[in-house]
N, C-alpha and C positions, 0 to 999 in steps of 0.2 A: 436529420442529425443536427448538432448544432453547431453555430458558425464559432470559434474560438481563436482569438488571439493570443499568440504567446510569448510573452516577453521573457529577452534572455539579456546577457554580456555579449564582447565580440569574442570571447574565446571560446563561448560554449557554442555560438551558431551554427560552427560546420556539422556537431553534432546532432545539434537542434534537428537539422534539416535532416540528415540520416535517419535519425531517430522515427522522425514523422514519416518519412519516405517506407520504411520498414514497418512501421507497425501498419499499415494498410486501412487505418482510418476510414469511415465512414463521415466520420467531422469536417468540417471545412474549415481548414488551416490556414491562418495566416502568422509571420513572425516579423515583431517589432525588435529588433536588434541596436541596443543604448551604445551608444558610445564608453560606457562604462565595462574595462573588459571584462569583470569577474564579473559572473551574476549576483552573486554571496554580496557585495558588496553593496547592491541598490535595498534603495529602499522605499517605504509606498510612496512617502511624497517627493523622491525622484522621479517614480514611475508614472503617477498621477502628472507630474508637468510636464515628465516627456511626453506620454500619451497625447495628452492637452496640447501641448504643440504640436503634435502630430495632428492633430484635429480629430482621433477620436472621439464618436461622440454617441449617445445612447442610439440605439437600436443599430449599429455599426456589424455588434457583435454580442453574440447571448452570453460570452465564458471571455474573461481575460484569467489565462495560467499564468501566475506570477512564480519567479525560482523559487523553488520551495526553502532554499535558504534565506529569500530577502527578508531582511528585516521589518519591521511591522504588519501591520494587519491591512488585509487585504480590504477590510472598509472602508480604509482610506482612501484605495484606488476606486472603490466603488463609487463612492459618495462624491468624488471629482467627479469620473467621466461618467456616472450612470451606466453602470454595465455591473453586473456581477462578478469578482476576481476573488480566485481563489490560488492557493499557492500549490503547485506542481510539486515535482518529485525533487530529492536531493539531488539527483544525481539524473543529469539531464540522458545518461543511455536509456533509464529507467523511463523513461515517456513513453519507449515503443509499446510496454503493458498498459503501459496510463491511457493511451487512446485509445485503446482496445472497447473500453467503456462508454459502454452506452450512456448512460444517465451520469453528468459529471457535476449533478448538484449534487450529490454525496461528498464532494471533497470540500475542504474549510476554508475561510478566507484568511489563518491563521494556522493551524497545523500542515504541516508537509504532507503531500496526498500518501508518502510512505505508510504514515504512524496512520492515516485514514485508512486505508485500503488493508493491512495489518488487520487491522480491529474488525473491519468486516470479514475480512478471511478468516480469520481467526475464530469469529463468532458464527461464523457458517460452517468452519470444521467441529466445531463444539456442537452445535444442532445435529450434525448427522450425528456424531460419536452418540450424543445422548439418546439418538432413535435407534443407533443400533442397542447399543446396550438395553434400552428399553425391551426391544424384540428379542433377548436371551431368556432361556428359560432351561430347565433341566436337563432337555433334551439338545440343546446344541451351545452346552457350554460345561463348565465345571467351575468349582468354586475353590478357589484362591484364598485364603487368607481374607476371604470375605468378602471377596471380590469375583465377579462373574468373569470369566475369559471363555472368548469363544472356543469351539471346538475348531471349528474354520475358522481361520479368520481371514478376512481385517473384521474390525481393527484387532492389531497384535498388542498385546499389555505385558508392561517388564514387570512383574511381579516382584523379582527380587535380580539384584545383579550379583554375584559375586563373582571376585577377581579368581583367577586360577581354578575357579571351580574344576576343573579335569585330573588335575592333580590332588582331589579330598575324595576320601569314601562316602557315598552312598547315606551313611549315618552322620560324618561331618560335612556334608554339604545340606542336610536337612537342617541340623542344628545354625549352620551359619543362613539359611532364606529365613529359620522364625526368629533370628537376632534380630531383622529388623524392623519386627513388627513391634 
């Protein structure tokens, strides 16, 4: 796994260290803690000369997590100490998921790992949906307004929503699902 250093503020380190303690890491963790309390408020070339003072230096560490709030680009920090740094989560509870992760060259030296990890969830729940759907056919599904829904499901598809449906007859709750197609 790889060796990562993660720089924070002093207000977020108690969580820091929680955080890390809890997600149960495979990673080898270390945390540079600025004198600067907010993390939000550093920025790469604070982080680069802290670093540097710290004597950070290439082959130290494969990952520097930068807050995913600091401002600028984490090339910054890289191009100082020779390490690659990428920016962490918003929200330093949010690390316990973040280390979960095997391979953290996924995350940007410039987007928050949130908006990163998002986009791959996201695009990984989109792949299955389209192979389910793909796998529908006549016999384990029915067709919608044009659309396949399984007969089992997941995935479950809202076709149409209407409000108070329970209080329309049968004939106006048919008329209000093809209004809004």
């Amino acid at each position: 796994m790889a060796r990562v250093l993660i720089v924070t503020g002093k207000a977020a380190e108690d969580i820091v260290r929680k955080a890390v303690a809890y997600s149960k890491t495979r990673h080898c963790i270390n945390i540079a803690v600025t004198p600067i309390p907010i993390a939000a408020f550093l920025t790469a070339e604070y982080i680069a000369n802290y670093l540097r003072n710290l004597g950070i230096k290439a082959g130290d560490y494969d990952y520097i997590l930068l807050p995913g709030l600091s401002r600028g680009s984490g090339k910054i920090v890289e191009e100082a100490i020779g390490i690659k740094a990428v920016k962490g989560t918003i929200n330093a509870y949010d690390l316990i998921d973040l280390l979960k992760i095997d391979d953290l060259s996924i995350l940007s030296s410039d987007e928050p790992a949130d908006e990163v990890l998002h986009n791959v969830l996201e695009n990984s729940v989109r792949s299955i949906l389209i192979d389910i759907e793909k796998s529908l056919d006549n016999s384990n599904s029915i067709l919608v307004g044009g659309v396949k829904v399984p007969i089992n499901p997941p995935p479950i598809r809202i076709a149409a929503e209407v409000a108070e449906a329970h209080t329309l007859s049968i004939d106006r709750l048919v008329k209000e699902v093809y209004k809004t197609y």
